[in-house]
C-alpha positions, 0 to 999 in steps of 0.5 A: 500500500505504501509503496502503491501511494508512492507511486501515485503521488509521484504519477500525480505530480508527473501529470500535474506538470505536464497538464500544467504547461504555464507552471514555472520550475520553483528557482526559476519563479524565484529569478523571475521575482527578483529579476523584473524591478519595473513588474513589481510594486513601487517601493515604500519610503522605508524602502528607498530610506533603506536603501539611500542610508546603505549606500551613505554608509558604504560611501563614508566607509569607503577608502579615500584614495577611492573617494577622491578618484570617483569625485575627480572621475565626476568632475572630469565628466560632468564637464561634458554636458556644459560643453556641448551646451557651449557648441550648441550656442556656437552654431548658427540657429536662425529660425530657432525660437528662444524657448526651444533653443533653451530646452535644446541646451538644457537637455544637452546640460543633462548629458553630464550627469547623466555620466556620473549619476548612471556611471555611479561616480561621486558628486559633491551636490548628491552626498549632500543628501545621500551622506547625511543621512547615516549621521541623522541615523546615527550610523556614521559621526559628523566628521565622516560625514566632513571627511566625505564631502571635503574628498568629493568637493575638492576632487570634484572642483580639480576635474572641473577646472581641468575639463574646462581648461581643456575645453577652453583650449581644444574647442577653439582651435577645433572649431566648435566652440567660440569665445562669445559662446563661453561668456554667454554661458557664464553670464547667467550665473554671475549676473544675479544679486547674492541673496537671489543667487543663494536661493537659486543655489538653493533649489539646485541642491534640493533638486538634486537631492530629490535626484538622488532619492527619484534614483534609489526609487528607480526599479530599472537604469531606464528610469534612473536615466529618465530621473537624471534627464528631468531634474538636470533639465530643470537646473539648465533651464533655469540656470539654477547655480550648480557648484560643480557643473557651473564651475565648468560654466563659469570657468569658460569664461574666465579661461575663454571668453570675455568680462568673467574676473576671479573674483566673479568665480570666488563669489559664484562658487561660495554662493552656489556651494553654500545654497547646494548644501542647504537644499540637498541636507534641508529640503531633501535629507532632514524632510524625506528622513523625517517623513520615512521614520515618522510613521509616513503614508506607505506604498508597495504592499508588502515593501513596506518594511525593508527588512523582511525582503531577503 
């Protein structure tokens, strides 16, 4: 009898597999899970908190010589997108509506970030956001957090000055770039009183801060780039005051163009880092780690606690 029940489990389950054609192999249900982010809920706040306080602490954990190359690798990169601005406004668009002319060269300024945020290299006006949040959670001490921004800012500066070095000497003699299109460049930036130029810096910080929690709730590199086009798109056409991206701005037009002194550079670059550290650890950190460990609406089923996904 028992060995006859054996057999007819094993005969039952044999046919129930081959009854059942659109049944999936346990492991490969498994993979299929894990595998297809954008088929699965939108993750909780808790969950994208969890996430953002993980790579805050491998980031400050992380050992400096590795740091300062990332920050210098994203200095170096996001000069790109500034420069390909600059030959845009280098050519002749006649018939070209201001307005579409604008959203030309801002979605040309995206293509910066869109290298250093997808190609996961360190920018100072992410960690704004992403390294404080480990101090809130008491994971790391305020000096990490110092010894974090203080590698990213200033490796991040050295890229910049010396894209825009190479690009004030290359794109010239290239013809691609013009003089008169690195002065139209800087301009905006510098042209502004100082409480208004700390304010816009402001909301730079803050969209990038928002950049940074948009990427951790993304669930694929398609909508991580869609995140890093809208927000870069907004800065450019704004000209809201990057500390980094502008650098490059401003740089070109003190080494290439006309009317940009040093102490035009000294003013825009403290106004501008000061506004970006308010709005990425104000607007974004303190609010969003708020909201997330203050008993915020939840979304995502069952992702509300990140704990329980293993």
């Amino acid at each position: 009898m028992t060995t006859d029940g054996g057999e007819g489990a094993d005969d039952s389950e044999s046919t129930s597999g081959r009854d059942s054609p659109e049944s999936t192999p346990p492991d490969e249900d498994q993979t299929q899970s894990t595998e297809p982010y954008e088929d699965r809920a939108e993750k909780s706040y808790r969950e994208i908190l969890a996430q953002e306080l993980e790579r805050g602490v491998l980031e400050l954990n992380r050992p400096r010589a590795g740091i300062f190359l990332s920050g210098l690798s994203a200095g170096l990169d996001i000069g790109f997108g500034p420069l390909l601005m600059a030959a845009i406004l280098a050519t002749p668009t006649t018939g070209l509506s201001p307005v579409l002319l604008d959203l030309i060269t801002s979605s040309a300024y995206a293509v910066g970030f869109i290298f250093v945020v997808v190609g996961q290299s360190d920018l100072f006006t992410e960690h704004t956001t992403l390294a404080i949040i480990p101090v809130l959670d008491g994971s790391a001490s305020w000096s990490e957090l110092l010894r974090v921004w203080g590698l990213i800012y200033s490796s991040n500066l050295i890229g910049a000055t010396a894209f825009a070095a190479l690009a004030v000497l290359l794109g010239p003699a290239y013809d691609v770039v013009t003089a008169d299109a690195f002065t139209t460049l800087a301009t905006p930036l510098l042209e502004f009183s100082w409480w208004a130029t700390l304010l816009a810096a402001t909301l730079a910080g803050w969209l990038m801060g928002l950049l940074t929690w948009l990427v951790s709730a993304s669930r694929s590199t398609i909508s991580a780039l869609v995140s890093v086009w809208l927000v870069a798109l907004v800065i450019g056409y704004m000209h809201l005051p990057h500390s980094i991206a502008g650098t490059v701005e401003v740089l070109f037009g003190l080494f290439g163009g006309r009317g940009v002194s040093v102490l035009d550079f000294g003013r825009f670059l403290l106004l501008s880092t000061v506004g970006n550290i308010v709005g990425g650890t104000v607007f974004v950190g303190l609010l969003k780690y708020g909201h997330a460990t203050q008993g915020g609406r939840e979304q995502g089923g069952d992702t509300d606690n990140p704990e329980t996904q293993s």
